[in-house]
Steps between C-alpha positions, in 0.01 A plus 500: 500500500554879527797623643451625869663731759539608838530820649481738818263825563705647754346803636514723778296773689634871490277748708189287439594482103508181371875478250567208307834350427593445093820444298547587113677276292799538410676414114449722216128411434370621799783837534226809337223312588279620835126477527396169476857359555532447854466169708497339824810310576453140334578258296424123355469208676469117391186312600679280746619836699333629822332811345583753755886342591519574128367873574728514789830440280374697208476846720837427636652438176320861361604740807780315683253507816311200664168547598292337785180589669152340506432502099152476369390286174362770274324353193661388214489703124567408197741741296442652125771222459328180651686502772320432819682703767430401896581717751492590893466827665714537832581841701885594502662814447835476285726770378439524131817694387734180607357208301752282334352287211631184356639511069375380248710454153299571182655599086541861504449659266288190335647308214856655628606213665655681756381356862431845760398411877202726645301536804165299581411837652621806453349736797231399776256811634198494780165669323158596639237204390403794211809541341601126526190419309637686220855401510426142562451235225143536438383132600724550830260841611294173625703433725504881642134505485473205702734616748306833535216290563641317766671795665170703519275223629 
């Protein structure tokens, strides 16, 4: 079975413009990259989990911030990497410059063996629906477009 995640579109409106909420991961991987690179707060689940209790937990652990609201099941995608990433949309406002993310230990520099501690995220930022679909992962600017949909129905 293919790994799986859950996640939150938070967005908000700002003078009738629709801005998205997205954090950029954080480890050396991810530290020049941009375009492409961004995500919505999430993470993986087991099958036995409640889907979007799973979503819940993974935004807090990202930003430092719980979320509540009335969410909204978008439809599922399937990343470049298999993964099948489920997700709910829900209207919130959060300040972006105060996230606190949970570590993760990796081998840095590989085949070192020296253990280094980094951020699951390294900086959070609200974006217009345009810009978001370029700084998103590109399977994730479903979830956007959906959300646009719904918003201007």
């Amino acid at each position: 079975m293919p790994k799986q995640s859950a996640g939150i579109l938070l967005y908000r409106n700002i003078n009738n413009k629709l801005e998205v909420f997205l954090i950029h991961p954080g480890g050396p991987f991810f530290k020049n990259k941009d375009e492409g690179a961004w995500s919505i707060p999430k993470g993986e689940f087991l099958d036995d989990e409640d889907a979007l209790a799973a979503a819940k937990r993974e935004f807090l652990e990202e930003t430092g911030q719980a979320i509540d609201g009335n969410f909204r099941q978008l439809s599922p995608v399937k990343q470049k990497s298999g993964k099948i990433v489920f997700a709910w949309s829900v209207e919130g406002d959060i300040d972006h410059e105060v996230i606190v993310s949970n570590l993760f230990e990796m081998e840095w520099p590989p085949g070192s063996g020296k253990k280094a501690s980094f951020s699951e995220v390294d900086r959070a930022a609200w974006f217009g629906v345009d810009e978001a679909k370029i700084k998103i992962n590109g399977a994730q600017a479903a979830f956007i477009e959906e959300l646009e949909s719904i918003y201007t129905s």
